[in-house]
C-alpha positions in Angstrom: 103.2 22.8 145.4 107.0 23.4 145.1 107.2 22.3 141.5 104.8 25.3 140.8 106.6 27.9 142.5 110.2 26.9 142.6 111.0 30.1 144.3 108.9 29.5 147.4 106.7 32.7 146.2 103.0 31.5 146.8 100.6 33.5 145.9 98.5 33.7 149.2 95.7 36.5 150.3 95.9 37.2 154.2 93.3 39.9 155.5 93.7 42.1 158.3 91.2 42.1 160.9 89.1 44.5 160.4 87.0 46.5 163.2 83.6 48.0 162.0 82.9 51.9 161.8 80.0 53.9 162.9 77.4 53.6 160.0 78.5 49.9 158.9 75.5 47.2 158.4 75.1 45.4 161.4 76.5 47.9 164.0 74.6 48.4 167.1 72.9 51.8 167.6 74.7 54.0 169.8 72.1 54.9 172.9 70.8 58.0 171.8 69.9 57.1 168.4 67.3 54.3 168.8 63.7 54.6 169.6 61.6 52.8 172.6 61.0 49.7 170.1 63.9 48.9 169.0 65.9 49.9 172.4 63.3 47.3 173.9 64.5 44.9 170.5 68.4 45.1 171.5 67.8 45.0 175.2 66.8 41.4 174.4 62.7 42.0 175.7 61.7 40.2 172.3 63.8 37.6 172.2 61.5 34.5 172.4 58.7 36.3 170.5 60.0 34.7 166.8 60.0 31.5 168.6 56.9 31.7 170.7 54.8 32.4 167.5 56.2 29.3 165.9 55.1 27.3 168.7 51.8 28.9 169.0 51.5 28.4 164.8 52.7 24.1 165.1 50.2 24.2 168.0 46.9 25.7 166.1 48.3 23.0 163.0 48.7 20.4 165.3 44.3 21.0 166.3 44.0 19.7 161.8 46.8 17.8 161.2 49.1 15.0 163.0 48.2 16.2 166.2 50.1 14.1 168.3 53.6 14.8 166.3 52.7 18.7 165.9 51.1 19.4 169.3 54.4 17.4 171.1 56.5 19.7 168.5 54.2 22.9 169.8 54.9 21.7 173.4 58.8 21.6 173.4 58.9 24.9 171.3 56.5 26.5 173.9 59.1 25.7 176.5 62.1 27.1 174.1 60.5 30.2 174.1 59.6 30.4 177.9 63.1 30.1 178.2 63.7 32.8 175.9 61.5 35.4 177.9 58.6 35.1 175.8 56.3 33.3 178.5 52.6 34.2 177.3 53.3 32.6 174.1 54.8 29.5 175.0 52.3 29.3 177.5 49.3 28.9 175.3 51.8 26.7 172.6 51.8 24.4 175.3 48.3 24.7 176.4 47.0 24.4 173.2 49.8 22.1 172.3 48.5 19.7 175.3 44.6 20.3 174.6 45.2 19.1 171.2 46.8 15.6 172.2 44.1 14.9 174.9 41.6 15.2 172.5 43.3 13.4 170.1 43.6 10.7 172.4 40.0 11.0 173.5 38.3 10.9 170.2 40.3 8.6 168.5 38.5 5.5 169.3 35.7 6.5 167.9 37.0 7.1 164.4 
């Protein structure tokens, strides 16, 4: 590194940190500027809902296809998005989720 800049001059970039102005890309709304949705959005009330409709979506897949693997996948996402505050949905993920193994486990002998 020396033998390319004998003077000790590198040529580094430093940055500044930098603190974000009203109007910048992912700035938070001030108070008065958001409506009921997405007040209820940064409040953190929908959390678990992206979640909870992934579980309910492995769940109804898991009914068709690899039910054991999907429904235990539907299961432990359900209770992810519990935990997130989206209980109704992870609710029926793991109700459905659970209903899907049992029957799976019922039927299966006589396939």
């Amino acid at each position: 590194m020396a033998a390319d800049y004998p003077n000790g001059d590198y040529k580094e970039e430093t940055a500044a940190e930098f603190a974000p102005q009203r109007g910048f890309v992912g700035e938070r709304p001030f108070a008065d500027d958001v409506d009921e949705e997405t007040r209820a959005d940064i409040d953190g009330e929908t959390e678990g809902r992206g979640v909870g409709a992934f579980a309910i979506v492995l769940s109804i897949i898991s009914l068709f296809f690899l039910p054991v693997i999907l429904g235990a996948a539907g299961i432990i996402v359900g209770f992810i998005a519990r935990r997130n505050g989206a209980t109704g949905l992870g609710n029926w993920a793991i109700g459905i989720g659970a209903v899907s193994i049992i029957l799976t486990l019922f039927f299966s002998p006589f396939f």
